[in-house]
C-alpha positions as CSV (number, residue, x, y, z in Angstrom):
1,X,7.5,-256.3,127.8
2,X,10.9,-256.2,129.8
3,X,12.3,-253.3,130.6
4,X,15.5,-252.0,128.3
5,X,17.2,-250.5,131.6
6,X,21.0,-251.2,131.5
7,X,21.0,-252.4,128.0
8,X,23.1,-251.1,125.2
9,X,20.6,-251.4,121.7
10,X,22.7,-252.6,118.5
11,X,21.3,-252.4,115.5
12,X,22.8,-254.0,112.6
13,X,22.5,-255.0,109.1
14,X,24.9,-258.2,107.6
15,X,26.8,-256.8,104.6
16,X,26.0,-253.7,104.9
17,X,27.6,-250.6,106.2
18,X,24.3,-249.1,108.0
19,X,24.4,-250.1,111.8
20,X,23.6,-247.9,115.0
21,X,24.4,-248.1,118.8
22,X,23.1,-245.5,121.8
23,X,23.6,-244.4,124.5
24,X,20.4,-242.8,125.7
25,X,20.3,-239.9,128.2
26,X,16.2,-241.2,129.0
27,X,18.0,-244.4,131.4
28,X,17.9,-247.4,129.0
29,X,21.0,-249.1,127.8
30,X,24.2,-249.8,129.3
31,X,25.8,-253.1,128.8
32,X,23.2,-255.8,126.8
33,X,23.3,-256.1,123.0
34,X,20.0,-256.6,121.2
35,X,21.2,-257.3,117.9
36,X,18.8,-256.8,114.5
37,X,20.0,-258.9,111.5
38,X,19.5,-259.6,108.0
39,X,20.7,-263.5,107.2
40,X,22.7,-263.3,104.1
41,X,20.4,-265.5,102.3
42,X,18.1,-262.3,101.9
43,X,18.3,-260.3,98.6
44,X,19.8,-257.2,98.4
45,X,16.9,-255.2,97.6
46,X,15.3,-257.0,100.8
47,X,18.5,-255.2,102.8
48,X,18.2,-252.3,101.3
49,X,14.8,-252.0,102.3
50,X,15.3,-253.0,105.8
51,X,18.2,-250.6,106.1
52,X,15.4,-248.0,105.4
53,X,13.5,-248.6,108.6
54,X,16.0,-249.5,110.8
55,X,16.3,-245.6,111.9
56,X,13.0,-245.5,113.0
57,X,13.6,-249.4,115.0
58,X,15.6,-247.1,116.7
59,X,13.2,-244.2,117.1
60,X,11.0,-246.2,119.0
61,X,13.7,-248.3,121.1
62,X,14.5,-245.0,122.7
63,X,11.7,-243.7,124.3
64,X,10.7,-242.9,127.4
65,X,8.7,-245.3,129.0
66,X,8.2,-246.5,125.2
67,X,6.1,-244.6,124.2
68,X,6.2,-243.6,120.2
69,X,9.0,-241.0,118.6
70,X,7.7,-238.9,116.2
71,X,9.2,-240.4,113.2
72,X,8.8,-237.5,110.7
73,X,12.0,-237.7,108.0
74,X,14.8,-236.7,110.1
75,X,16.5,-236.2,107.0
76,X,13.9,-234.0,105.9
77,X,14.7,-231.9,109.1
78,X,18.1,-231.9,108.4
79,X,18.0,-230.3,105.1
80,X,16.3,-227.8,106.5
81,X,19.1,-226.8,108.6
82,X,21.6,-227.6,105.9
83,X,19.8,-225.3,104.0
84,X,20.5,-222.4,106.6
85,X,24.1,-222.8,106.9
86,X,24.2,-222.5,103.0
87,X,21.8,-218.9,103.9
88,X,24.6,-218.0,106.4
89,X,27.4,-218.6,103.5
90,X,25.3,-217.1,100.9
91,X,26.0,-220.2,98.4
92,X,23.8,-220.5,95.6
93,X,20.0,-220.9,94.7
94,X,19.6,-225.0,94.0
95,X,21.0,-227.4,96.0
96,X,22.0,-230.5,93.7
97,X,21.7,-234.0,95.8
98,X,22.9,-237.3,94.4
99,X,20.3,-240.2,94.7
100,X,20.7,-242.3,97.7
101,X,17.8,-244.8,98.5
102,X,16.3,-244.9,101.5
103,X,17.4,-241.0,101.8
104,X,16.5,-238.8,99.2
105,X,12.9,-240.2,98.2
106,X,10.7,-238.0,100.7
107,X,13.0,-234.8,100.7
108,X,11.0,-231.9,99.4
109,X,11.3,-229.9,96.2
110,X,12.6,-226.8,97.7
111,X,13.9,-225.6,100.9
112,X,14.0,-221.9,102.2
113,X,14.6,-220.1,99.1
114,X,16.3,-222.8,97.0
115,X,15.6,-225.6,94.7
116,X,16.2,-229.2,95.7
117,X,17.1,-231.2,92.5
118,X,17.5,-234.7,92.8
119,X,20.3,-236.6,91.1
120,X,20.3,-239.5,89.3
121,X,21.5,-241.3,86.7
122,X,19.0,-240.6,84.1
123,X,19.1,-236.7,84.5
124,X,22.6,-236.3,85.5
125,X,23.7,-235.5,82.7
126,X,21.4,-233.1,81.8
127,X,21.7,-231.3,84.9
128,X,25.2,-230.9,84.8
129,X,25.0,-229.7,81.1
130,X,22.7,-227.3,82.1
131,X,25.1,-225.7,84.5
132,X,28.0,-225.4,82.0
133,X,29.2,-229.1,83.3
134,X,30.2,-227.8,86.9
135,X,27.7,-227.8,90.2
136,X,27.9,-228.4,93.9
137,X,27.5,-232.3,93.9
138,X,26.0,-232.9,97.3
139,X,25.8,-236.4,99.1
140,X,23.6,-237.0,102.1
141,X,25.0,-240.7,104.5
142,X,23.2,-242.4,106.2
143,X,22.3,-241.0,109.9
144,X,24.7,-242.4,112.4
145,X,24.4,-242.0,116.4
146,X,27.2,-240.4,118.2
147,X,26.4,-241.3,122.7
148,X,22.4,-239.4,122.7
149,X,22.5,-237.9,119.1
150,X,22.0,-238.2,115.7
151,X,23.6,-237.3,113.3
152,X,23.4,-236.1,109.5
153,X,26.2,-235.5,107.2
154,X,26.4,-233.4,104.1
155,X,29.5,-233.7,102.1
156,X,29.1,-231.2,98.8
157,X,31.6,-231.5,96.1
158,X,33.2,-229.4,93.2
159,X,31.6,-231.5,90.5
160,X,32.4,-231.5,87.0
161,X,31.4,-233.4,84.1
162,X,34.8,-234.1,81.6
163,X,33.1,-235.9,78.8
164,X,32.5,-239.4,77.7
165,X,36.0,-241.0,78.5
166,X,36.5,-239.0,81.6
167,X,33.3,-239.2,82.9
168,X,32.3,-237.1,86.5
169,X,35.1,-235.8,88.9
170,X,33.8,-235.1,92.5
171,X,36.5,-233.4,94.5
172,X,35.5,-233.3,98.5
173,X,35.7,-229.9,99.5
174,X,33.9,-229.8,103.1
175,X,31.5,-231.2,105.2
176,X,28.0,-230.4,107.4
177,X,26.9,-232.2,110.5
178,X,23.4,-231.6,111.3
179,X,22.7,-232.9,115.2
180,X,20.1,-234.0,116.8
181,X,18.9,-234.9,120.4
182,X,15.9,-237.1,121.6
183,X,13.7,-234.8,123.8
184,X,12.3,-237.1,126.3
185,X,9.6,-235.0,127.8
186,X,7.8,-234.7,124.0
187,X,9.5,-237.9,122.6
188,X,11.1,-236.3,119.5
189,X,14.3,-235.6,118.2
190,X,15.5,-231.9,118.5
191,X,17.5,-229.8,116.4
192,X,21.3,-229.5,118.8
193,X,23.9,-228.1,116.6
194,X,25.2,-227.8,113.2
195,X,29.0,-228.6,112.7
196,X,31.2,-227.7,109.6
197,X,34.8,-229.1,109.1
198,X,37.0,-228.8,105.7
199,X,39.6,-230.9,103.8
């Protein structure tokens, strides 16, 4: 197998919005693109799919001496600590996420103290008429890279339910940045930092 040294790693998928580059602190890429595709002739379900395993591609792409990343949902981990900031602000007992394949499938039931409900559009409406038509309408993106980490964002919004004609109203309120860094002496990625922002 050759060796990645001085290589930049791109990973990308044709008409689709998921795509990663790094910049690894473990001595691997620098200038050389390997580049991951999906040929438009695939389905969509096909790139939806792929898009789901293209984190963990990545994963293993950056380890030392390539070796094997503990691949454990990172988005799992994340939640965890998303779930702490919302301890340190004291908001709430359920955490409402919207459905987003490839995301939310594995992410547990509860977290900490609090409920994890799952949105979708079969229970949607329920849920929200259950909570007097207003909750915190959280969205979890895709996990992007940012030089030697990775990076989870949860944006939760004022949600309300205005009927038939109206439908939902999301209004973006703020956002959480879960970090991570690749440990190279273990292989795994690390909890780093958590960073807020508002609109």
């Amino acid at each position: 197998m050759g060796s990645f040294v001085g290589q930049d790693i791109f990973v990308g998928v044709r008409k689709s919005s998921t795509s990663f580059k790094f910049k690894s602190r473990c001595g691997y890429f620098v200038r050389k693109r390997l580049c991951i595709a999906i040929s438009t002739h695939h389905s969509w379900p096909y790139a939806i799919f792929m898009r789901t395993i293209l984190l963990t591609v990545l994963m293993i792409l950056t380890v030392n001496c390539f070796g094997q990343v503990d691949t454990t949902s990172i988005y799992s981990q994340a939640l965890k600590y998303y779930n702490a900031h919302l301890d340190k602000i004291q908001s709430g007992s359920e955490i409402f996420i919207e459905n987003n394949d490839g995301i939310t499938e594995k992410l547990p039931g509860q977290v900490g103290n609090r409920q994890v409900t799952i949105l979708t559009w079969e229970n949607q409406k329920d849920i929200y008429g259950k909570n007097n038509n207003k909750i915190r309408h959280v969205k979890i993106f895709p996990a992007r890279t940012k030089d030697d980490l990775i990076e989870v964002n949860f944006t939760p919004y004022f949600g309300e339910y205005k009927g038939k004609k109206k439908g939902y109203f999301l209004a973006a309120s703020d956002w959480v940045t879960i970090q991570f860094k690749l440990d190279c002496s273990d292989n795994k990625f690390k909890y780093w930092n958590t960073k807020t922002g508002g609109i």
